[in-house]
C-alpha positions as CSV (number, residue, x, y, z in Angstrom):
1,X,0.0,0.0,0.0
2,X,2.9,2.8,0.7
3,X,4.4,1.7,-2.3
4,X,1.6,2.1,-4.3
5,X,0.8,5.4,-2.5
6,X,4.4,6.7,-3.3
7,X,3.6,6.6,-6.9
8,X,0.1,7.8,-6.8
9,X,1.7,11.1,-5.0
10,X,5.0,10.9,-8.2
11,X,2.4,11.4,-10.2
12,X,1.1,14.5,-8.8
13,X,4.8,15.8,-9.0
14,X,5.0,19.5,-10.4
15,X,8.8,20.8,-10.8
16,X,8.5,24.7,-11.0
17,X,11.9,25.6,-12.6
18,X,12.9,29.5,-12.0
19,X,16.2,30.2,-14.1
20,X,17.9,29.7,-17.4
21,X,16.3,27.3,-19.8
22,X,19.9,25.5,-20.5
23,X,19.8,24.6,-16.9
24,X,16.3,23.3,-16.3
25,X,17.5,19.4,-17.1
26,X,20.2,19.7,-14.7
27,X,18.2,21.3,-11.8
28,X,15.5,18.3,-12.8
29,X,18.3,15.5,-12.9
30,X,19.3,16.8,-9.1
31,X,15.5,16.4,-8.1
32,X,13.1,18.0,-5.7
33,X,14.6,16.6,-2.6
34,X,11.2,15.3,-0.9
35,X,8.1,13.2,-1.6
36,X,4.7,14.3,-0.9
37,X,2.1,11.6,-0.3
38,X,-1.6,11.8,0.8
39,X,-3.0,10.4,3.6
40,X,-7.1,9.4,3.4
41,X,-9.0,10.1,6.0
42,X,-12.8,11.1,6.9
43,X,-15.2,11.1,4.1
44,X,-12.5,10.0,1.0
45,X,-14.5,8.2,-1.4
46,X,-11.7,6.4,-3.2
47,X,-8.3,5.7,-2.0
48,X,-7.0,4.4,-5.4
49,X,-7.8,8.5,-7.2
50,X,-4.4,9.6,-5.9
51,X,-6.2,13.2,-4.4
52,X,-8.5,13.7,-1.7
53,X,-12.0,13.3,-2.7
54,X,-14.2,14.0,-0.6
55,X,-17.9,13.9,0.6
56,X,-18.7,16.1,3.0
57,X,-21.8,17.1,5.2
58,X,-23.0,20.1,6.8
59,X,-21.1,21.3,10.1
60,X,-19.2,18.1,9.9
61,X,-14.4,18.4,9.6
62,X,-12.6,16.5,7.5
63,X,-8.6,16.6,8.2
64,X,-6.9,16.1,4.9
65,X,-3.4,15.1,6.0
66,X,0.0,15.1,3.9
67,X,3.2,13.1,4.8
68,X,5.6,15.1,3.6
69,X,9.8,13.7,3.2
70,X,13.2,15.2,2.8
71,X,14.6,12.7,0.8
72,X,18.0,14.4,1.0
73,X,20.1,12.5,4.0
74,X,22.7,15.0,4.2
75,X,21.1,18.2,4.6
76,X,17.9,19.5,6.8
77,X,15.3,21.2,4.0
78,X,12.9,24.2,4.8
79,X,8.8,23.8,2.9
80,X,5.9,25.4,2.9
81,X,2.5,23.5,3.3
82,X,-0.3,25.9,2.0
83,X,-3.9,25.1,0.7
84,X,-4.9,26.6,-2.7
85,X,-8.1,27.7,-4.2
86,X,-7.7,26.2,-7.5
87,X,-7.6,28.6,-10.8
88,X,-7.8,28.6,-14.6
89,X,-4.9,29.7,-16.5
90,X,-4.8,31.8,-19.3
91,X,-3.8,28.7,-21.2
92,X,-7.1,27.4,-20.4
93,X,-6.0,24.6,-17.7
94,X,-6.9,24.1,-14.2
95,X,-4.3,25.5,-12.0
96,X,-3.7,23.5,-8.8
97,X,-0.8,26.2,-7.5
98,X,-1.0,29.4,-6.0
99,X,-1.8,32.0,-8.9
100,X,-2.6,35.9,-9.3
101,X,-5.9,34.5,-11.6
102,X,-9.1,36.9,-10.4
103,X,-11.8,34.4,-9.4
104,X,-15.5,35.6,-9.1
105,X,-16.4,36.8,-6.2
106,X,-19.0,35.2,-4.0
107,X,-20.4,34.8,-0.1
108,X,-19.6,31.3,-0.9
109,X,-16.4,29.8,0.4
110,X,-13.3,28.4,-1.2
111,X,-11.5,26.0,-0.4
112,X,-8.8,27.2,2.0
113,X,-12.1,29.2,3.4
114,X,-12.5,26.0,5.1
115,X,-10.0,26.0,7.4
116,X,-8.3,27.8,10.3
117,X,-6.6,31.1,9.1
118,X,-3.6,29.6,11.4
119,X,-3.5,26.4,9.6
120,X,-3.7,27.2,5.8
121,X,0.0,28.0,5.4
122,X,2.3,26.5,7.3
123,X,5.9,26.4,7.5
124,X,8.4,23.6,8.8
125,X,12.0,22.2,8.9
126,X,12.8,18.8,8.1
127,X,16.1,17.1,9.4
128,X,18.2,15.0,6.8
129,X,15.6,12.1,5.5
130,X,13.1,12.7,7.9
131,X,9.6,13.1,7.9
132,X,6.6,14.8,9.0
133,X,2.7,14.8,8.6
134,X,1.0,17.9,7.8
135,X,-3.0,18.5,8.3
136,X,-5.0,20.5,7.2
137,X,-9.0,20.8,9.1
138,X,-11.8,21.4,7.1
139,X,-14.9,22.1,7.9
140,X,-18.1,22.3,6.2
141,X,-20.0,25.1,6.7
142,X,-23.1,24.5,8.9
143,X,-25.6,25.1,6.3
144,X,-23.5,23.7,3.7
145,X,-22.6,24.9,0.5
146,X,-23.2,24.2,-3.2
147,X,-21.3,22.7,-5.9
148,X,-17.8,21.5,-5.7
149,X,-15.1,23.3,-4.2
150,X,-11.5,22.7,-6.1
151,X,-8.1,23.2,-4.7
152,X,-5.0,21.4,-3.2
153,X,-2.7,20.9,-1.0
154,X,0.6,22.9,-2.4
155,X,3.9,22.0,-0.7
156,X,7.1,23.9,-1.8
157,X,10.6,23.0,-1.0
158,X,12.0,27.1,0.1
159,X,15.4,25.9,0.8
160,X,18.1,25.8,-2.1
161,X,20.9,24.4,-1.7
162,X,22.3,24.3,-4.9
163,X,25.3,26.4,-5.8
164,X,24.9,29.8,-7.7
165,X,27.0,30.7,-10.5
166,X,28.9,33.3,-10.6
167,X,27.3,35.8,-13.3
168,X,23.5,34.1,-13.3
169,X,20.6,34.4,-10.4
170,X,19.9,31.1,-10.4
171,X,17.1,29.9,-7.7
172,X,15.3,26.6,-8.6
173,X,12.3,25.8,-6.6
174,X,10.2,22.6,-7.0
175,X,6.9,21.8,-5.3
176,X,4.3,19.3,-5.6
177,X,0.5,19.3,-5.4
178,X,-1.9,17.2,-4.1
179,X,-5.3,17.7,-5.6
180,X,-8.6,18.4,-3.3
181,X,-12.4,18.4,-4.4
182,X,-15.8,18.6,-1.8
183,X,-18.9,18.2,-2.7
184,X,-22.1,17.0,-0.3
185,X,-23.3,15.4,-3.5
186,X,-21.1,14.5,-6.4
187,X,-23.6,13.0,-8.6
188,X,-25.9,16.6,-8.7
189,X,-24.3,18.2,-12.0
190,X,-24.6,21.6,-11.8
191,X,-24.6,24.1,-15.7
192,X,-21.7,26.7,-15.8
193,X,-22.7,30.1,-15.9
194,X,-20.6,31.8,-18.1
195,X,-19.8,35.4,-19.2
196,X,-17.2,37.5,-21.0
197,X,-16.8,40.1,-18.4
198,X,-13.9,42.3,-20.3
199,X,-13.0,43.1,-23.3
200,X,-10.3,45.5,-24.1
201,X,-6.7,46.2,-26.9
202,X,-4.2,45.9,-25.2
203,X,-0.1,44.7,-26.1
204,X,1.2,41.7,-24.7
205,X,5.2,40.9,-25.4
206,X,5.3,43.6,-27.8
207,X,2.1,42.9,-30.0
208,X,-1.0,43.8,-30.4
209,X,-4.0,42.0,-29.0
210,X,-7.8,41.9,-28.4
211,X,-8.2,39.9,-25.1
212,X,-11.4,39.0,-23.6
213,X,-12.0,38.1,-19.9
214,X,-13.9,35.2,-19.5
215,X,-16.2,33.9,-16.0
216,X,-17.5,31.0,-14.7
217,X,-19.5,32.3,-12.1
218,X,-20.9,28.1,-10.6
219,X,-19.0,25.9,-8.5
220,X,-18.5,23.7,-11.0
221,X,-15.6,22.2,-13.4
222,X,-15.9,21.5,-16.8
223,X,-13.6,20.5,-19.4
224,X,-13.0,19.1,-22.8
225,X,-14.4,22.5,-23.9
226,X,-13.4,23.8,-27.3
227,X,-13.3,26.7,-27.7
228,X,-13.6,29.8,-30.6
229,X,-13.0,33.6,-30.2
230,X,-13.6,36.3,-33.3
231,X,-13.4,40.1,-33.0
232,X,-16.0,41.8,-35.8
233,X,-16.5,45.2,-35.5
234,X,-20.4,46.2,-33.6
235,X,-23.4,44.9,-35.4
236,X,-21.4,43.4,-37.9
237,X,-20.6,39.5,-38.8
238,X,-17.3,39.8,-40.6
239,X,-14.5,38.2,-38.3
240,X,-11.4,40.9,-38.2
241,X,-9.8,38.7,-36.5
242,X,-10.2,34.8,-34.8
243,X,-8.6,32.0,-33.1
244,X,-9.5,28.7,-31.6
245,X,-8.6,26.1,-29.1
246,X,-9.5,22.2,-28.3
247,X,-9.4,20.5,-24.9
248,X,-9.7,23.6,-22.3
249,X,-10.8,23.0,-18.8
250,X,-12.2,26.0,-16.4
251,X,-12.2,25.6,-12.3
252,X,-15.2,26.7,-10.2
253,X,-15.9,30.5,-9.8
254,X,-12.8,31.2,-12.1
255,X,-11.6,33.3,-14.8
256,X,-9.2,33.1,-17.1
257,X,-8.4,35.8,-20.4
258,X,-8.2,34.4,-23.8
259,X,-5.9,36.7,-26.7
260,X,-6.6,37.3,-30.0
261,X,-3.5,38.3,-32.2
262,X,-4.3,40.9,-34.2
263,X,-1.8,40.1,-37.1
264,X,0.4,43.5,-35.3
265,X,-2.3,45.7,-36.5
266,X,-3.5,48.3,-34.1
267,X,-7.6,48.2,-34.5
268,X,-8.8,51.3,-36.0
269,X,-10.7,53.9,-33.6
270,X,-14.3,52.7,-33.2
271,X,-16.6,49.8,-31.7
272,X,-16.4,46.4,-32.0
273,X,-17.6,43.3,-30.1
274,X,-15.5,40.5,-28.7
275,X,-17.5,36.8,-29.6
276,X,-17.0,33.3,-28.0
277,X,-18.4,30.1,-28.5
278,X,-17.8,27.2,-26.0
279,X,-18.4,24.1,-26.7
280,X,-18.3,21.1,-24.0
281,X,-20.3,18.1,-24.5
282,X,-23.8,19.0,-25.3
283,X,-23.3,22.5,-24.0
284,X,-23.0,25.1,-26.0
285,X,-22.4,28.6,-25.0
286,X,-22.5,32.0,-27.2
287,X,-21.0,34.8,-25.6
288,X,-20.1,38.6,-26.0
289,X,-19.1,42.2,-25.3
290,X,-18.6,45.0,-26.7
291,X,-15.7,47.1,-26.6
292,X,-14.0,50.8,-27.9
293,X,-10.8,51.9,-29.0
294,X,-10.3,55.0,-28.2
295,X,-7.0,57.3,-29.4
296,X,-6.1,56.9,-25.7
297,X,-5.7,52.8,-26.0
298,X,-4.2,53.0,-29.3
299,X,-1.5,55.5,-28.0
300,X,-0.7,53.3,-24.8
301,X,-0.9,50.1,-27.0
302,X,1.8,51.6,-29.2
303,X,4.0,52.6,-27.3
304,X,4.8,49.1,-25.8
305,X,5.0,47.5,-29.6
306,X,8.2,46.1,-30.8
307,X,7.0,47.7,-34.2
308,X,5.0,50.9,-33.4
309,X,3.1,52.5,-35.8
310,X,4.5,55.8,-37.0
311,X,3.3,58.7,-36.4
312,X,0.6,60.0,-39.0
313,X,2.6,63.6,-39.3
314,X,4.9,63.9,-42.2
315,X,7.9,65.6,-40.4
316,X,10.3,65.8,-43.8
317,X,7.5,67.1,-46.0
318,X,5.8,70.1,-43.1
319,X,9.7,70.6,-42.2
320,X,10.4,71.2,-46.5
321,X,7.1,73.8,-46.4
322,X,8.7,75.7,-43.8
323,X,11.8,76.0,-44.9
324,X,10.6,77.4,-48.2
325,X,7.9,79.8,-46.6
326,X,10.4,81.0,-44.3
327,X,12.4,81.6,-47.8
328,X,9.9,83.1,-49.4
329,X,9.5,85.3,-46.6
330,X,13.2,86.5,-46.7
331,X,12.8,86.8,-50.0
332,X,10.1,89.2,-50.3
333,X,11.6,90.9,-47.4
334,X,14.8,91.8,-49.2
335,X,12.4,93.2,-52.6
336,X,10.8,95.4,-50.4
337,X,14.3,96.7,-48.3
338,X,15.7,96.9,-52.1
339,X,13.3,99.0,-53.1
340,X,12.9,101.5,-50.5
341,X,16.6,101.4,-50.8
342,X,16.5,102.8,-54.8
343,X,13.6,105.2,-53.7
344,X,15.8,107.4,-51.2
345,X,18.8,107.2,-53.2
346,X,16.4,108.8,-56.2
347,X,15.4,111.3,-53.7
């Protein structure tokens, strides 16, 4: 049973590499130094999942416990044992690690909600190849709650102890997850209620880009969406611009923006409407906003392009009309001096 639990929690291992890309298979070759492995408790409806599963019931706790080991003998390793709220990237996955994602805001908990303020981040020392169990009490609120509520347990190794070269600020840092879902009822399927809730131009690594902010406002997960986004300007059909994706997933009461490339054209001052259609199953979801770009957004947007635009002022040809006005002007100047000049000599 441990050994099978060992690799249920190796394959829950997520290496978060912070450096140079040529060093990322050396730093992965040295390895994360500790194991994380769940231990099922109160309310886990499968011990084979490799996560903690679990159904829960009003007002009742459920300790979801980690055994957490420094597999390094020679040295004692710092970690950090936090629960996480999980999140949808802006690649469209579910997130299990701690992210800067906006979720939607509700009365209704999340998942580190559940549990003491004290206990949802804790921090500890572990002694060359020792051990130690780290828990985590949830509890249900008394008039329980709706849906599913997604997160994990999120352990990071915040010791380093590899050498730094001289000339590169290297820091690797691994950490593993262990998945967490509640629900009181996992069979109830509950719709996603989703929304586009921005829409804006904006530049992202030096191009230009229509991104749209999308919602799902339920405590639900869904997946195997695909997905298609099109810009046309407002209360028109033709698609300016469009892209499309296969096999997205979204987490409960998350958000997650989706970018358009807009071919490194700045959109043209006026209105337009940012379109999505989702796709999961026998769901189908059409979706919109509309959006303006102003002289404002196009400046800002420029200015952080690889390629701006130029400017729409012809420097070299007002600079060539000044130059010969300014002529001109001397010119007629020096008639007139001339010929005042011949009038007084005549006099």
């Amino acid at each position: 049973m441990l050994k099978k639990k060992s690799l249920v929690s190796l394959l829950g291992l997520i290496c978060l590499l912070v450096g140079i890309g040529s060093f990322a298979q050396e730093a992965h070759a040295e390895g994360a130094e500790f194991t994380v492995t769940a231990q099922y408790g109160a309310g886990q409806t499968d011990a084979s999942l490799g996560y903690f599963s679990i159904k829960a019931e009003k007002g009742q706790s459920y300790p979801i416990t980690v055994n957490v080991q420094n597999l390094n003998t020679q040295e004692a390793n710092d970690f950090d044992a936090k629960l996480v709220a999980a999140s949808t990237s802006n690649n469209g996955t579910i997130d299990y690690t701690p992210s800067h994602q906006k979720m939607v805001k509700t009365k209704a908990p999340l998942l580190p909600d559940l549990a003491p303020k004290v206990e949802r981040k804790q921090s500890f020392t572990l002694a060359p190849g020792a051990s130690k169990e780290i828990t985590f009490n949830l509890k249900a609120p008394d008039k329980g709650f709706k849906g599913t509520l997604l997160g994990s347990v999120y352990v990071k190794r915040t010791s380093n102890h590899e050498a730094q070269k001289k000339g590169f600020g290297i820091n690797n840092s691994f950490a593993m997850t262990v998945p967490a879902l509640l629900s009181q009822n996992f069979d109830k399927k509950i719709t996603p209620k989703l929304s586009v809730t921005m829409a804006k131009l904006e530049a992202n690594g030096g191009v230009p880009q229509v991104v749209g902010k999308i919602a799902n406002s339920e405590p639900t997960m869904f997946g195997k969406i695909k997905l298609n986004a099109w810009v046309t300007k407002k209360n028109q059909t033709k698609k300016l611009y469009q892209k499309s994706a296969n096999k997205l997933s979204m987490a409960p009461r998350s958000t997650f923006e989706y970018a358009i490339d807009t071919n490194n054209q700045i959109l043209p001052k006026g209105q337009y409407t940012y379109h999505v259609k989702m796709v999961s199953g026998k769901k189908t979801f059409n979706l919109k906003r509309n959006f303006t770009v102003d002289g404002a957004a196009r400046e800002q947007v420029n200015k952080t392009l690889i390629n701006p635009e130029k400017s729409g002022i012809n420097w070299w040809l007002w600079g060539s009309l000044g130059i010969l006005l300014l002529l001109v002007i001397a010119l007629i100047a020096y008639l007139i001096g001339r010929k005042r000049g011949a009038g007084e000599h005549d006099a």
